[in-house]
C-alpha positions as CSV (number, residue, x, y, z in Angstrom):
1,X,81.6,119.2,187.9
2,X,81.1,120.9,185.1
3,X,83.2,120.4,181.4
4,X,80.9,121.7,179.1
5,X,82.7,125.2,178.3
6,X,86.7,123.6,178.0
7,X,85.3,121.2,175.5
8,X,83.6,123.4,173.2
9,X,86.4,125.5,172.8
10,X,88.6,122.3,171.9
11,X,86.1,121.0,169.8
12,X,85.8,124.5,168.1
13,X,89.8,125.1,167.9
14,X,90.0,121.4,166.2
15,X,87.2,122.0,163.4
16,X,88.6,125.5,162.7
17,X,92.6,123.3,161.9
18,X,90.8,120.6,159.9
19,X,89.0,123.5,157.9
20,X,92.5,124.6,156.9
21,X,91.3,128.1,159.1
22,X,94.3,127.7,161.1
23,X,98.0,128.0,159.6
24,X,100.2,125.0,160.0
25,X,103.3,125.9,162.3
26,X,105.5,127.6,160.3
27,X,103.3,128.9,157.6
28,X,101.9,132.8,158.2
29,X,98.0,132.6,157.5
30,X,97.2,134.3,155.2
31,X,99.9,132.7,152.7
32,X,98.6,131.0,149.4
33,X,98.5,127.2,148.6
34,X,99.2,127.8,145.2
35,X,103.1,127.4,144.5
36,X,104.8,129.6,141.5
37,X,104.4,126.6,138.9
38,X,100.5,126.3,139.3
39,X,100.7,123.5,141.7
40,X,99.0,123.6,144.6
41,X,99.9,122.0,147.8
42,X,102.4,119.7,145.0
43,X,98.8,118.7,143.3
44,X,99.4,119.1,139.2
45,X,97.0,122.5,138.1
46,X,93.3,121.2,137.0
47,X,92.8,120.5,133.1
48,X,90.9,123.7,131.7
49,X,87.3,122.2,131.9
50,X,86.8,121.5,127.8
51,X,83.4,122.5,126.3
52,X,81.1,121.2,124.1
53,X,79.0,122.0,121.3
54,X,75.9,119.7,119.8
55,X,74.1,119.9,115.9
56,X,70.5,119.2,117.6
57,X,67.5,118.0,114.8
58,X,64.3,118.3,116.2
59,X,60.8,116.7,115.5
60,X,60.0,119.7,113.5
61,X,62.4,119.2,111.1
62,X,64.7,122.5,112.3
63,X,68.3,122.0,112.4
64,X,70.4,124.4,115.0
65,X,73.4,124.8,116.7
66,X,74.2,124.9,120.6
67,X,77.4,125.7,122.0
68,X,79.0,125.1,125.8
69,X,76.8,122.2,126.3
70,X,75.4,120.4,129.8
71,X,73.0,118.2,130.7
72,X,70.1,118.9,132.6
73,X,68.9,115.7,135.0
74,X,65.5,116.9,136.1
75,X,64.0,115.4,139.8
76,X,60.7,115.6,140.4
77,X,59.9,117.6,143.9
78,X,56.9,116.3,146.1
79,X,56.0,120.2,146.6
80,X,55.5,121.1,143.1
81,X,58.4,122.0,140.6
82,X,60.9,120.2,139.4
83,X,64.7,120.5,140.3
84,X,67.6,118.8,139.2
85,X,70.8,118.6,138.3
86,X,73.7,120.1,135.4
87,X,76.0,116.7,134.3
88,X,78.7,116.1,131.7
89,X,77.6,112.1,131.9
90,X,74.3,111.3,129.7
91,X,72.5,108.5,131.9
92,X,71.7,105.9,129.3
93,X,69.6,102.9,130.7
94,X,71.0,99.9,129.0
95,X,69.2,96.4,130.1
96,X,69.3,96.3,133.9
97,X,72.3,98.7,134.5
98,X,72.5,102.6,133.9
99,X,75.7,104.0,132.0
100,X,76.9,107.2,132.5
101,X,78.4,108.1,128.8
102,X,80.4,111.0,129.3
103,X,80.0,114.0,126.5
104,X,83.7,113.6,125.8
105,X,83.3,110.0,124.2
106,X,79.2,111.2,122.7
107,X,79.5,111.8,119.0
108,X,76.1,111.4,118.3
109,X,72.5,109.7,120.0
110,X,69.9,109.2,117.4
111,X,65.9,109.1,119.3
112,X,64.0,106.2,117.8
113,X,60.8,106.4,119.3
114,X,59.1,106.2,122.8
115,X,58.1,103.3,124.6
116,X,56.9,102.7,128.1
117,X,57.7,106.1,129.6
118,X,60.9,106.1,128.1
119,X,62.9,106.9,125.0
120,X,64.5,104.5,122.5
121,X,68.1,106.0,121.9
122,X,70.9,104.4,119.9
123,X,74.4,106.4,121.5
124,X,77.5,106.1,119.2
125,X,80.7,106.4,120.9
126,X,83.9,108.2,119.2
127,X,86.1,105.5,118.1
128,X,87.6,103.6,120.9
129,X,89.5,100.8,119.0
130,X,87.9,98.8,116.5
131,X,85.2,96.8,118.4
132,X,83.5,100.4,118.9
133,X,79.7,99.1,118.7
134,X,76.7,101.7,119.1
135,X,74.8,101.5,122.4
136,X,71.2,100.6,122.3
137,X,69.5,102.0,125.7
138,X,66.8,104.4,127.1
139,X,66.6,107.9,128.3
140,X,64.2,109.8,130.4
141,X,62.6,112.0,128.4
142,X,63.1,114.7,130.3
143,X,66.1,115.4,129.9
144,X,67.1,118.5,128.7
145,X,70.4,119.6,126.5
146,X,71.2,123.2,127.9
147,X,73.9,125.6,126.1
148,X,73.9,128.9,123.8
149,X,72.3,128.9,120.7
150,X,74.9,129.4,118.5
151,X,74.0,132.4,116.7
152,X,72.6,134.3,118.5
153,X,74.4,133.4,121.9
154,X,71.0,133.2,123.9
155,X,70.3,130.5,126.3
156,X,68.4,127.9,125.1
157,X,67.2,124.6,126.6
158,X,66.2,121.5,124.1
159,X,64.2,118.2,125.6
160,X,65.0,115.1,124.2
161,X,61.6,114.1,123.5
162,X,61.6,116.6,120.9
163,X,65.3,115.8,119.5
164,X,65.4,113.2,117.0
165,X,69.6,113.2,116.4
166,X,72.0,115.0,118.1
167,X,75.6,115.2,117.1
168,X,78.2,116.2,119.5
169,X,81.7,117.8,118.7
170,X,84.5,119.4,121.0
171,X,84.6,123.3,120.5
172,X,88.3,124.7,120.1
173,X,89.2,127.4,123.0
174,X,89.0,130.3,120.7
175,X,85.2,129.6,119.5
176,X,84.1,129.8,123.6
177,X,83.0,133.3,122.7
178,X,79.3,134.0,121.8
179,X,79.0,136.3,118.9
180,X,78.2,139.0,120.5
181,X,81.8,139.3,122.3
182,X,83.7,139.1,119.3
């Protein structure tokens, strides 16, 4: 006896209605999710993703501007390169545990030196109550602050081995724009 055939066609039909490919019963499929009021499926609308810009001092003693800010977590690949990852969270190695300090609550980390491998940082948080202490920690010093140089609106890529402060800020939604669409 053979079953191979009748079960791949269930098996198909099933992954193609838990994919959402198939229209519930009473639905037509090519209907939208999305409700008049920006809900979808009775979910409130996402936030509008908030960007970021950062005052970066470097080693050289140059002061600049980047706007629309990420982080860069780079992993090393066994073939040669390097990939990695874009982040909102700066991974801050503090004692035995690794904090993920997200850019919203950043105002500023201030490079101290290296040691071991690693990078001395003091991370000062945006006012959280009164008992808001700087965090004393490492970074990899590889890690790279990403954005648009202000200016000129070019892309530009800053490791922190080179940074000695930088000074985070919130950018208003009408200074998104690079100069050059203004």
């Amino acid at each position: 006896m053979r079953v191979g055939r009748p079960c791949f066609l269930v098996s198909t039909t099933l992954l193609a209605a838990l994919h959402g490919c198939i229209a519930p019963p009473g639905k037509p499929q090519g209907e939208s999710p999305v409700t008049a009021s920006g809900e979808r499926d009775g979910a409130p609308a996402p936030a509008p993703e908030q960007h970021f810009r950062a005052t970066v001092e470097d080693r050289f003693n140059t002061t600049f501007v980047v706007t629309d800010v990420t982080l860069h977590v780079p992993r090393p690949s066994f073939l040669g390169g390097e990939s990695g990852e874009a982040t909102r969270r700066l991974p801050l190695a503090h004692g035995a545990a690794e904090l993920g300090v997200a850019l919203e609550d950043l105002e500023s980390i201030v490079i101290k030196g290296k040691r071991g491998g690693r990078l001395d940082a003091v991370v000062t948080l945006r006012e959280h109550g009164s008992d808001a202490q700087p965090l004393e920690g490492t970074l990899q010093p590889s890690l790279e602050l990403r954005g648009r140089f202000e200016r000129t609106g070019l892309r530009v890529s800053v490791v922190l081995r080179d940074v000695t402060r930088v000074t985070i800020e919130a950018m208003l939604a009408e200074k998104k724009m690079r100069p050059a669409e203004k």
